[in-house]
C-alpha positions in Angstrom: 137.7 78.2 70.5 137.0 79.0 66.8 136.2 76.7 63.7 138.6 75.5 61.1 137.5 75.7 57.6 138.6 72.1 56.3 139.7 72.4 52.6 139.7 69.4 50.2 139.7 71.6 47.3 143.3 70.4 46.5 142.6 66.5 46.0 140.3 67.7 43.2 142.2 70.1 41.1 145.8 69.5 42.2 147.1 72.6 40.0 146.8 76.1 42.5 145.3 79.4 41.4 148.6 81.0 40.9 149.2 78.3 38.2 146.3 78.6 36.1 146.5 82.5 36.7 150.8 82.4 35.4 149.5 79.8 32.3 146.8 82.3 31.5 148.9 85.5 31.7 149.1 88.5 33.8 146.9 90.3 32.2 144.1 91.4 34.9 140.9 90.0 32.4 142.4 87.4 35.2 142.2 89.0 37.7 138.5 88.9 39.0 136.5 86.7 42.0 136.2 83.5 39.6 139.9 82.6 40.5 139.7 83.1 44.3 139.2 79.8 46.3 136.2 81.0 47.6 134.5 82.0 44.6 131.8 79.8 44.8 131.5 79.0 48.2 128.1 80.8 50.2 129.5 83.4 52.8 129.5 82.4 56.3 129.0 83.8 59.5 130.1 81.5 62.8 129.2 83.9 66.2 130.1 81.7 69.7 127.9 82.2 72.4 128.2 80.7 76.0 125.8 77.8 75.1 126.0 77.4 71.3 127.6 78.4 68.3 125.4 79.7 65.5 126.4 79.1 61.9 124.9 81.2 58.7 125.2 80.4 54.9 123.9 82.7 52.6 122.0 80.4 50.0 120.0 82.0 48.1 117.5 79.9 45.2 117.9 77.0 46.9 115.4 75.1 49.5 115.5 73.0 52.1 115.1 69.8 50.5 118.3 71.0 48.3 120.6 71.0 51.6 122.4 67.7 53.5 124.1 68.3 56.7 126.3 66.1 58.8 128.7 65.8 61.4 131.3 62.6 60.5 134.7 62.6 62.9 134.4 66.1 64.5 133.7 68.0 60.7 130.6 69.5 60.1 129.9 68.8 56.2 126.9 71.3 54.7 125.9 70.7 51.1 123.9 72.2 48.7 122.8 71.5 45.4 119.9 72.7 42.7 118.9 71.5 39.1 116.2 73.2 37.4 115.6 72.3 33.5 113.0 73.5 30.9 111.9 72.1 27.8 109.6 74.3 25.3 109.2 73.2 22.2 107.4 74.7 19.4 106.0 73.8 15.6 109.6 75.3 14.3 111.5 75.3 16.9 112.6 73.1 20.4 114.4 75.6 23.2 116.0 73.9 26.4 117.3 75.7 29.2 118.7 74.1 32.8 120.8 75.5 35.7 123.0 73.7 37.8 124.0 75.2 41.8 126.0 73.5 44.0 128.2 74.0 46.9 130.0 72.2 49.8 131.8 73.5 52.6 133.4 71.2 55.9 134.7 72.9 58.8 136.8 70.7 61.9 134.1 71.5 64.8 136.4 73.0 67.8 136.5 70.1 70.9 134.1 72.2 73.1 130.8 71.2 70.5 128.5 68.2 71.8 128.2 66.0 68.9 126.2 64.1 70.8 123.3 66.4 71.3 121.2 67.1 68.3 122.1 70.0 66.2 119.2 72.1 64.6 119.3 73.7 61.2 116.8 75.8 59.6 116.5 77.5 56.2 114.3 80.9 56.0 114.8 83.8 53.1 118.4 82.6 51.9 119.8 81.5 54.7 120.5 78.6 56.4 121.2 78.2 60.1 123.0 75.5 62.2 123.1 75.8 66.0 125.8 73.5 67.5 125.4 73.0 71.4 128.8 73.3 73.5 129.4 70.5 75.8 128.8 71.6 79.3 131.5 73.3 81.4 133.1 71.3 83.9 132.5 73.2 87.2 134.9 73.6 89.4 135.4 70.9 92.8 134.4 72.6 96.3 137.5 71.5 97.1 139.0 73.3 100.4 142.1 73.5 101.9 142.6 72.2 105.6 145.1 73.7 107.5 147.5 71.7 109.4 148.0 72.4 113.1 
């Protein structure tokens, strides 16, 4: 079973890509990552194993205070954000820089992930990793067949 990347992009800019790309023109200055839906979303790598599925976000700058994860109705929610602001100011002159990162992805968590076992998350050199535990398999009855003489 695989993971469903839930998008609520839409609910907060209702207009598509294609739209903004058409009002703008075809001209391909237009034409470049900022427009894809994914633009400014961290890659992701999901790998299943027997036990667990392992989750990577490529986050770079940011650390781990700067991340909030939860599960809420079988989607996994993983969120980011970063401020950073500088003042310096001089006898002649006042300089003010500040940077603002922030992300958020939510992916529907497939039926075979126990939500009720304690999921683990780390973040070491850029990336942050989630390990989901898989509900244990049912096994199989010993159930025999009798033969009727």
């Amino acid at each position: 079973m695989s993971l469903i990347k839930f998008n609520n992009r839409n609910r907060l800019f209702p207009w598509s890509n294609t739209d903004l790309k058409s009002f703008l023109g075809s001209d391909d200055f237009f034409n470049d990552d900022f427009f894809s839906e994914d633009s400014l979303m961290p890659a992701m790598n999901v790998k299943e194993n027997p036990t667990d599925f392992q989750i990577e976000f490529a986050a770079p700058g940011f650390s781990k205070e700067d991340f909030e994860v939860s599960i809420d109705n079988d989607i996994l929610h993983v969120s980011g954000e970063k401020s950073k602001e500088k003042e310096q100011e001089d006898d002649n002159y006042s300089r003010k820089e500040f940077s603002y990162n922030t992300f958020k992805r939510s992916l529907k968590l497939p039926a075979s992930i126990n939500t009720e076992k304690e999921a683990q998350a780390t973040y070491k050199d850029g990336i942050l990793k989630l390990q989901l535990s898989k509900k244990e398999a049912e096994k199989p009855s010993n159930r025999k067949r009798i033969e009727v003489k």
